[in-house]
LUMZA-856638 format. One record per residue (C-alpha): x, y negated, z negated; residue number from 1; residue in three letters. Coordinates in Angstrom, 3 decimals, always signed. Each point is the difference from the previous one (the first is absolute). Layout:
+----------+----------+----------+-----+------+
|        x |        y |        z |  nr | rest |
+----------+----------+----------+-----+------+
|        X |        Y |        Z | NUM |  ALA |
...
+----------+----------+----------+-----+------+
//
This chain:
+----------+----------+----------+-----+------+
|        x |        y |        z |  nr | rest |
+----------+----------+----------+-----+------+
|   +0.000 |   +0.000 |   +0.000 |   1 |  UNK |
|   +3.024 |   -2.431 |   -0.874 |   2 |  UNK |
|   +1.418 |   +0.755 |   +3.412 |   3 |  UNK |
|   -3.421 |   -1.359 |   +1.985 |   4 |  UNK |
|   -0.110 |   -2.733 |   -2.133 |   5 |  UNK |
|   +3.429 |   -0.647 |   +1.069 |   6 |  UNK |
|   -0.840 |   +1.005 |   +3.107 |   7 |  UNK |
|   -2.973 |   -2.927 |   +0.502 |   8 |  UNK |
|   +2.184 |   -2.673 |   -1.970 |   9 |  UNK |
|   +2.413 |   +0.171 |   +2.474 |  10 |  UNK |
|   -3.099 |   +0.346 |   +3.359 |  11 |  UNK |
|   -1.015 |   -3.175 |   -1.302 |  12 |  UNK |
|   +3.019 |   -1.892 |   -0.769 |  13 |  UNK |
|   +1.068 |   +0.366 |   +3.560 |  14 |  UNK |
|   -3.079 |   -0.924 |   +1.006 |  15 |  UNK |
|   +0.466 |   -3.114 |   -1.629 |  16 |  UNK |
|   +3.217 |   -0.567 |   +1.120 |  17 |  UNK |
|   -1.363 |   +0.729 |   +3.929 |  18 |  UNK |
|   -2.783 |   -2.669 |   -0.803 |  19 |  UNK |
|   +2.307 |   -2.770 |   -0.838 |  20 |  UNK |
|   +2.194 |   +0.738 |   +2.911 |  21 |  UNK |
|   -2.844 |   -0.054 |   +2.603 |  22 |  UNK |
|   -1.536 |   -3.008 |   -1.755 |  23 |  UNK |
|   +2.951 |   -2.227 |   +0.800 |  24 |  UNK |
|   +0.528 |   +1.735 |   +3.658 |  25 |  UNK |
|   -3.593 |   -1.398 |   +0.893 |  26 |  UNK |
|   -0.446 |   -3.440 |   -2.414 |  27 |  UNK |
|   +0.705 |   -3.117 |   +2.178 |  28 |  UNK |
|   +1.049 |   -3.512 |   -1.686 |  29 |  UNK |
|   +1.577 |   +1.844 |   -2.786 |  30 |  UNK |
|   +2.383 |   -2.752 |   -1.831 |  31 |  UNK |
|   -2.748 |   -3.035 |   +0.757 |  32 |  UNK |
|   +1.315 |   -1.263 |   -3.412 |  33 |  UNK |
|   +3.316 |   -0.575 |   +0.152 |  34 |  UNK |
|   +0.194 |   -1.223 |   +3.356 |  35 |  UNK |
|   +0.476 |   -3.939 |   +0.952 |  36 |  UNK |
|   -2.774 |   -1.427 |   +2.495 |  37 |  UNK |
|   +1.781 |   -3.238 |   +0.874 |  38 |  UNK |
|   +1.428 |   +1.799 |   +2.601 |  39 |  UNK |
|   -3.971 |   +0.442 |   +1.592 |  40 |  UNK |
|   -1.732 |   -3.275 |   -0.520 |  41 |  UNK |
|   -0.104 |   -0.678 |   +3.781 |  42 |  UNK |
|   -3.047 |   +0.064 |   +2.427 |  43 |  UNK |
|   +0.820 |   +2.004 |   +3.006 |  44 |  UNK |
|   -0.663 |   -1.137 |   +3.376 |  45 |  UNK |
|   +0.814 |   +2.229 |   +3.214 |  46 |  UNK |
|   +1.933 |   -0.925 |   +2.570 |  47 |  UNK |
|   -0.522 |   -0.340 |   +3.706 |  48 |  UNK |
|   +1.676 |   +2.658 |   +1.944 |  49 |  UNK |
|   +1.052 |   +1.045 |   +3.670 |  50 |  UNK |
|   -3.788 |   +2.233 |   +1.155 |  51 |  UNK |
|   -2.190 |   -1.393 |   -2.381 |  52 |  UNK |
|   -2.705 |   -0.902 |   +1.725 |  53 |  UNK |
|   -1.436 |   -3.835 |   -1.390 |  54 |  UNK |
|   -3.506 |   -1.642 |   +0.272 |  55 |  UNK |
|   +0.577 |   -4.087 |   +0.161 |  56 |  UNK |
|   -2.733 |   -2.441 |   -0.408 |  57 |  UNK |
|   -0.094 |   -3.618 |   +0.588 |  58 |  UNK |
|   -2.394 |   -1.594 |   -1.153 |  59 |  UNK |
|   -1.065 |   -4.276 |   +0.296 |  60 |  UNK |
|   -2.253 |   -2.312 |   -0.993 |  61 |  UNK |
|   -1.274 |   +0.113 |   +4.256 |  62 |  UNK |
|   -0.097 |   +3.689 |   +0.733 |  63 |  UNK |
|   +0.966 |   -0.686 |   +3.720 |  64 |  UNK |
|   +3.355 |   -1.369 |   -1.283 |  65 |  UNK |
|   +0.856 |   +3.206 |   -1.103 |  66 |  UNK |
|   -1.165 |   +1.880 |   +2.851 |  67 |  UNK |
|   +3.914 |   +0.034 |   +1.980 |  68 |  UNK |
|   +0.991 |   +1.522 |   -3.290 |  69 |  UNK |
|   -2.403 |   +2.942 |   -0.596 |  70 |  UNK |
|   +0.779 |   +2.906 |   +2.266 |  71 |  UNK |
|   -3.664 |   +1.667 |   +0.905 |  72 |  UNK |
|   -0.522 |   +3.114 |   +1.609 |  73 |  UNK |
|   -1.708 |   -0.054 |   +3.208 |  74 |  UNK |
|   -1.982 |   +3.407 |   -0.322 |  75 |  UNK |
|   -2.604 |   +0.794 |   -2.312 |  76 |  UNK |
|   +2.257 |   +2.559 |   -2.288 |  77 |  UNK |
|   -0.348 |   -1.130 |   -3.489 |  78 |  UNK |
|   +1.146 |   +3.087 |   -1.493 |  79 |  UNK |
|   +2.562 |   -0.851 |   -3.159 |  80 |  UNK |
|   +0.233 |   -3.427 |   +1.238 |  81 |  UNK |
|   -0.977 |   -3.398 |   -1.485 |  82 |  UNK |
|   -2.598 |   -2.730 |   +1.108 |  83 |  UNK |
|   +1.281 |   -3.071 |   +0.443 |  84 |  UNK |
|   -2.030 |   -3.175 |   -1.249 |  85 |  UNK |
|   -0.998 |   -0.579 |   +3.489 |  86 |  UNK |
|   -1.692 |   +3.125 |   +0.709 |  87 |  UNK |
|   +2.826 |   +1.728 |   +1.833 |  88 |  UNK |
|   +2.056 |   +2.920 |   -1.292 |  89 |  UNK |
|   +3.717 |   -0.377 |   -0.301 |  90 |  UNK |
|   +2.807 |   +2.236 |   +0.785 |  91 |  UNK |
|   +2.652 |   +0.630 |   -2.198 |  92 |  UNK |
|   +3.843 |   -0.926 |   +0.874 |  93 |  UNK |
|   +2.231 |   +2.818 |   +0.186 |  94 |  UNK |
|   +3.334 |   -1.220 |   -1.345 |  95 |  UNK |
|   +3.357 |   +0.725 |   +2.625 |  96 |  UNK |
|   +2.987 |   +2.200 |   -1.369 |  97 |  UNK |
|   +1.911 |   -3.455 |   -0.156 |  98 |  UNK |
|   -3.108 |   -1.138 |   -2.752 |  99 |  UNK |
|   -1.341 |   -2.166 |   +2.593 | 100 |  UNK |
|   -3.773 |   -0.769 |   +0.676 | 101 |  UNK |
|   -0.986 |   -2.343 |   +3.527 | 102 |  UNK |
|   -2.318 |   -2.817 |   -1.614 | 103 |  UNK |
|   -2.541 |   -1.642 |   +2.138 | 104 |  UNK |
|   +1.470 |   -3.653 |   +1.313 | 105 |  UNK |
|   +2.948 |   +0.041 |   -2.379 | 106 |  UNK |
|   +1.546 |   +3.265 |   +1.587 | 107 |  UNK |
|   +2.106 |   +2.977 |   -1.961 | 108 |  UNK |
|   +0.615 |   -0.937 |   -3.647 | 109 |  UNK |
|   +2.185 |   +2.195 |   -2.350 | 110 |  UNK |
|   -2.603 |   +1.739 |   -2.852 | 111 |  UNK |
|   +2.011 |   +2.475 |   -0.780 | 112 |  UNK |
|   +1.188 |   +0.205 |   -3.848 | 113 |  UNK |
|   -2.506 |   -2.641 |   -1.057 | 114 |  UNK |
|   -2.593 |   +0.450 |   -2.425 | 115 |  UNK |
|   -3.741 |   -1.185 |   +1.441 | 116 |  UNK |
|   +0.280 |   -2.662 |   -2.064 | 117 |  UNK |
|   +3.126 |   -1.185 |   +1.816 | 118 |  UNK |
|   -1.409 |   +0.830 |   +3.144 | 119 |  UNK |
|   -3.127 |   -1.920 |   -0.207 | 120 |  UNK |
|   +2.039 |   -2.891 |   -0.988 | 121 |  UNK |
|   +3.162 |   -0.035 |   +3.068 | 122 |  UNK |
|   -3.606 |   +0.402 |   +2.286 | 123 |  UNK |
|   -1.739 |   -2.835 |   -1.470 | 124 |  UNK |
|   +2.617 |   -2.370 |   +0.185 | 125 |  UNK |
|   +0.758 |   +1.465 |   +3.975 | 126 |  UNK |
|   -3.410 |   -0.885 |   +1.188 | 127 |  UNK |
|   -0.898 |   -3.083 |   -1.840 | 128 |  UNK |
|   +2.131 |   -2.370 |   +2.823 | 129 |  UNK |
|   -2.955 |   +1.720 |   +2.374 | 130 |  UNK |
|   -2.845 |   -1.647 |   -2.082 | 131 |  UNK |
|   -1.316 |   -2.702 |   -1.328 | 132 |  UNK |
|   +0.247 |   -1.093 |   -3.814 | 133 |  UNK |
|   -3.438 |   +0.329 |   -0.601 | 134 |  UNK |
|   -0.372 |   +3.157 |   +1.260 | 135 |  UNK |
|   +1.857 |   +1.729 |   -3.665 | 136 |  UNK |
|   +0.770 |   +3.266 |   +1.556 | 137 |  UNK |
|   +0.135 |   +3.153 |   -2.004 | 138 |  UNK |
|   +2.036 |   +3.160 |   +0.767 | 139 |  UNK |
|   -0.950 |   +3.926 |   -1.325 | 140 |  UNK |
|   +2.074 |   +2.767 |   +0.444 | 141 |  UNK |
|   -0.916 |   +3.464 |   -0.903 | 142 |  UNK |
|   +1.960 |   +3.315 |   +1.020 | 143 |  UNK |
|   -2.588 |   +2.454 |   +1.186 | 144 |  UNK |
|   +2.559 |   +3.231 |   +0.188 | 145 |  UNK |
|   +1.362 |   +0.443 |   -3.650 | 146 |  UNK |
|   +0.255 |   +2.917 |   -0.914 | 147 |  UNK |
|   +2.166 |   +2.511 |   -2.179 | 148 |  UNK |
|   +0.336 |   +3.807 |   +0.289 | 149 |  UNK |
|   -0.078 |   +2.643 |   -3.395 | 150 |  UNK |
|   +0.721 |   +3.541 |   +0.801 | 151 |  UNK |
|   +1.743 |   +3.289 |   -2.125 | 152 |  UNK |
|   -1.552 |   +1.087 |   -3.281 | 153 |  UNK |
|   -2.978 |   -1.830 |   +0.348 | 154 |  UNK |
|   -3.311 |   +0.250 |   -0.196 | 155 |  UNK |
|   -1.472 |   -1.477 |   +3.232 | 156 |  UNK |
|   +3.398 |   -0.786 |   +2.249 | 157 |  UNK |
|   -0.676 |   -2.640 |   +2.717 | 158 |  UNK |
|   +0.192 |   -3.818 |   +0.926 | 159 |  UNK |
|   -1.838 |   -2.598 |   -1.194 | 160 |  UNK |
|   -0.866 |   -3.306 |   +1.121 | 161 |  UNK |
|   +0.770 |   -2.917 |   -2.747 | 162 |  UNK |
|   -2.979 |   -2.565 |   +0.027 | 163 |  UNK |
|   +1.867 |   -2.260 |   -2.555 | 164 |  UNK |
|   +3.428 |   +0.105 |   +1.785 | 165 |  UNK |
|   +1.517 |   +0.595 |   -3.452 | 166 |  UNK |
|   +0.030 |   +3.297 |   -1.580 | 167 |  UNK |
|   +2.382 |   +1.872 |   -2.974 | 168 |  UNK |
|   +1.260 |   +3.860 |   +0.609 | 169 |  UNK |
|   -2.220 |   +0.881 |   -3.038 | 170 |  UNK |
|   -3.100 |   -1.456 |   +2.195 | 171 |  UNK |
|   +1.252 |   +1.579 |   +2.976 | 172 |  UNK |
|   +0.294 |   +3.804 |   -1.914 | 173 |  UNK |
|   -3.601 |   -1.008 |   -1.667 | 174 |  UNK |
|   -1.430 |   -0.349 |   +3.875 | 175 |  UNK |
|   +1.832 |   +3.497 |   +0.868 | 176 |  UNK |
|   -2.212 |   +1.253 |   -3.168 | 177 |  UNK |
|   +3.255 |   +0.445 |   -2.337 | 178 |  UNK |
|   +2.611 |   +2.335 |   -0.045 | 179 |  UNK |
|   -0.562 |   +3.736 |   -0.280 | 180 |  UNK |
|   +1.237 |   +1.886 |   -2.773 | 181 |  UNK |
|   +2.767 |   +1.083 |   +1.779 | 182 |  UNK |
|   +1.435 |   -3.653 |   +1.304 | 183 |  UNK |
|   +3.423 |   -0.851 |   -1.281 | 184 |  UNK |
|   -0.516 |   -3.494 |   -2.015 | 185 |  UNK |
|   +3.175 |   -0.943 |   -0.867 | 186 |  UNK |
|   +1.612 |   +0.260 |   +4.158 | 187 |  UNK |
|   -2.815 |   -1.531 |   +1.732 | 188 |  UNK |
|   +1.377 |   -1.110 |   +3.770 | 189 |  UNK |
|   -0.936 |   -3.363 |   +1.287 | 190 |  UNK |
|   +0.887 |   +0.008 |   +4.018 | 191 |  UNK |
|   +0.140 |   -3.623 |   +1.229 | 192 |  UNK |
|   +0.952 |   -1.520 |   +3.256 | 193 |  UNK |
|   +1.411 |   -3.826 |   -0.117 | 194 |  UNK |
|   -0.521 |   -2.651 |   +2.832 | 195 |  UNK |
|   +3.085 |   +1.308 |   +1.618 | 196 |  UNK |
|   -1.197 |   +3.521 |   -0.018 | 197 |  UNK |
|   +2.038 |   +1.681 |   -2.186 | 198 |  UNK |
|   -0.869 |   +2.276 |   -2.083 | 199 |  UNK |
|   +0.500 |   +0.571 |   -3.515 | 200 |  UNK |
|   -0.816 |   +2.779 |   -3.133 | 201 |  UNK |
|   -0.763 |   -1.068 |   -3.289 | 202 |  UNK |
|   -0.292 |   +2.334 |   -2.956 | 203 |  UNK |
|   -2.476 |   -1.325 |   -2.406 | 204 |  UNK |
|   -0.629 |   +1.231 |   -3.847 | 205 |  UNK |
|   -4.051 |   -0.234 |   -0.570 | 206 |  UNK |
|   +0.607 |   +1.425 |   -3.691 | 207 |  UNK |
|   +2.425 |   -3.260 |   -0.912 | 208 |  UNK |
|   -2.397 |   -2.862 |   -0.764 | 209 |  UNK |
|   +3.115 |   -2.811 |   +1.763 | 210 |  UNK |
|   -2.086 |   +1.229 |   +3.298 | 211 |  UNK |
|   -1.861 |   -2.883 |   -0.439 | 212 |  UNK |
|   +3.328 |   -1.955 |   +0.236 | 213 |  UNK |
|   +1.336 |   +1.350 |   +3.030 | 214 |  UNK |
|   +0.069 |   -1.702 |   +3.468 | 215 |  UNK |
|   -1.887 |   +3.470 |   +1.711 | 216 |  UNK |
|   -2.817 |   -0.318 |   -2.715 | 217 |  UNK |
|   -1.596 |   -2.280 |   +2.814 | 218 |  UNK |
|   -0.598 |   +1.780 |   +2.989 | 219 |  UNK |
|   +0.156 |   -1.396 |   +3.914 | 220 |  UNK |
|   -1.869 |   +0.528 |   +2.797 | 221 |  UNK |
|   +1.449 |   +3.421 |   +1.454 | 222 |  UNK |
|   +1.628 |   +1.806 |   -2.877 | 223 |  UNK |
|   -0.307 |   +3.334 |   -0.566 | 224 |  UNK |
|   -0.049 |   +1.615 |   -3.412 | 225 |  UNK |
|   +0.897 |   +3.833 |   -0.429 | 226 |  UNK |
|   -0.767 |   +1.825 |   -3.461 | 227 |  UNK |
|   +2.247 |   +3.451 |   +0.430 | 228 |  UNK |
|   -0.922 |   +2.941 |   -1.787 | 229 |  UNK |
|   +1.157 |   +1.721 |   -2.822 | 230 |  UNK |
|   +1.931 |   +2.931 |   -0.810 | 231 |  UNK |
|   -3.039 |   +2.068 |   -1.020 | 232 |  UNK |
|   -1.573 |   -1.148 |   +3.372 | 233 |  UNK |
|   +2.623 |   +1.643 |   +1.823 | 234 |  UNK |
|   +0.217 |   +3.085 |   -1.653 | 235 |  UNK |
|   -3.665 |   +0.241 |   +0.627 | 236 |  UNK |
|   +0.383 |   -0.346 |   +3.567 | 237 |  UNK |
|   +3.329 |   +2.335 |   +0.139 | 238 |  UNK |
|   -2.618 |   +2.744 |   -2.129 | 239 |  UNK |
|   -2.735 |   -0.888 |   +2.141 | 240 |  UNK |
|   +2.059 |   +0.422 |   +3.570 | 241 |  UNK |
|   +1.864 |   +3.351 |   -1.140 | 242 |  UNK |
|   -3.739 |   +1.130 |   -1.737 | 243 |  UNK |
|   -1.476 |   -0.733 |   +3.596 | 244 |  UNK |
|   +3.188 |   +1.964 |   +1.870 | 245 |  UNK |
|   -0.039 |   +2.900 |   -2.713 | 246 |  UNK |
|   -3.269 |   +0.817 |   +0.849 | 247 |  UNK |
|   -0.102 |   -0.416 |   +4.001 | 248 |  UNK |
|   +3.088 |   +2.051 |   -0.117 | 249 |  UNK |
|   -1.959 |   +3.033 |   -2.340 | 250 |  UNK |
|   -3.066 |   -0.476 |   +2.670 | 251 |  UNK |
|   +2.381 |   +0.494 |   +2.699 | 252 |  UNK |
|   +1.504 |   +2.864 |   -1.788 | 253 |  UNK |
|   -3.197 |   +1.471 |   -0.621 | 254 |  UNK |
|   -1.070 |   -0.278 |   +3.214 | 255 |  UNK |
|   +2.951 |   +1.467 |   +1.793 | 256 |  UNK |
|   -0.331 |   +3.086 |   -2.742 | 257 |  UNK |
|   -3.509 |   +0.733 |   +1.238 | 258 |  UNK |
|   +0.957 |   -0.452 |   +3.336 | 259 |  UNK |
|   +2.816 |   +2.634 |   -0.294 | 260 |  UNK |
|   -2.081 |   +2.008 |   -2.371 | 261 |  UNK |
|   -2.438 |   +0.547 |   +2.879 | 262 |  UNK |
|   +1.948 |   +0.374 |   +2.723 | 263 |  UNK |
|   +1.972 |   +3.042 |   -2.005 | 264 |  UNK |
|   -2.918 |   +1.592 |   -1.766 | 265 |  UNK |
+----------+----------+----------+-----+------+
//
């Protein structure tokens, strides 16, 4: 009787142990208090890059002012477009690999690496020499392809568009339904592509609460985020594969037995 007693003391002591272990494999944000957040009071703004694709509005006090500056489809295909405040629907600008877009009247302008903010602005002060004072033009700028991809050890892998043009790798993981079980927190891959088009890897630690602080914690338009699996992942695919192959090969021995079997009886 000692020895089972022993026996359970010691079942349930590991158990323990395993729970604590697998507890801080799957916790994210761990160390949230003793962390500095200096480091993240900033708002983030994306920038314009080489194939976004950009909506521009101009809007003035006399909407025929602003009519040069609005470029309108000519067919009736509204699908994912935008109406202009004249009716019209407007097509979006597909920025060059140079981070170039070819404005209406004031000709190719350099958006690339500017925030909307800062693009509104350089367009504004381009067009106002066109117009009168009175006319107190306004500028909008919207990117209509942003977008960030999730896939691994996720729940639903894919790409999703980004209404808000701002969005962290938590929110991104959240819209690919979390990680599974099996995703590896602590070596999350972030694949990004600059304005130059290379390409770089960043390893990021999800349990380590300094995410937050990190200049990847923001994502851009175009990143990709891969959650690998873990080791008991793989073994279950390495049992699963050599399960499937044990027992095609038994079938096939089987088979060929009751083959030869009949052939010999």
């Amino acid at each position: 009787m000692k020895k089972i007693y022993s026996f359970a003391f010691a079942a349930l002591l590991l158990l323990a142990i395993t729970s604590c272990g697998t507890s801080k494999n799957v916790a994210y944000i761990q160390n949230s208090d003793s962390i500095a957040y200096d480091n993240s009071r900033f708002l983030y703004d994306a920038k314009i890059m080489p194939k976004d694709q950009l909506t521009i509005t101009v809007n003035t006090v006399n909407p025929e002012a602003s009519l040069p500056y609005n470029l309108l489809l000519q067919n009736s295909y509204t699908q994912g477009r935008i109406l202009s405040t004249t009716g019209g629907t407007l097509m979006p600008y597909l920025v060059d690999n140079e981070g170039y877009i070819n404005f209406p009247v004031v000709g190719r302008l350099k958006v690339s690496g500017l925030t909307k903010s800062e693009c509104e602005n350089m367009i504004l002060e381009k067009i106002r020499p066109y117009m009168a004072e009175t006319e107190n033009p306004v500028v909008t700028v919207r990117m209509s392809s942003y977008s960030v991809s999730v896939i691994g050890e996720v729940a639903r892998p894919g790409s999703f568009q980004v209404a808000r043009e701002k969005i962290t790798i938590l929110e991104a993981l959240a819209q690919a339904g979390d990680l599974t079980i099996y995703g590896v927190r602590d070596k999350v891959k972030l694949i990004r592509e600059d304005a130059t088009g290379k390409k770089e890897i960043h390893t990021l630690d999800l349990t380590n609460a300094n995410i937050v602080n990190s200049p990847y914690y923001y994502l851009q338009q175009n990143d990709i985020v891969y959650v690998e699996p873990n080791k008991v992942k793989a073994q279950n695919a390495r049992v699963g594969n050599m399960t499937t192959l044990w027992f095609s090969a038994t079938s096939i021995l089987i088979s060929l037995t009751s083959l030869l079997y009949n052939i010999l009886k």
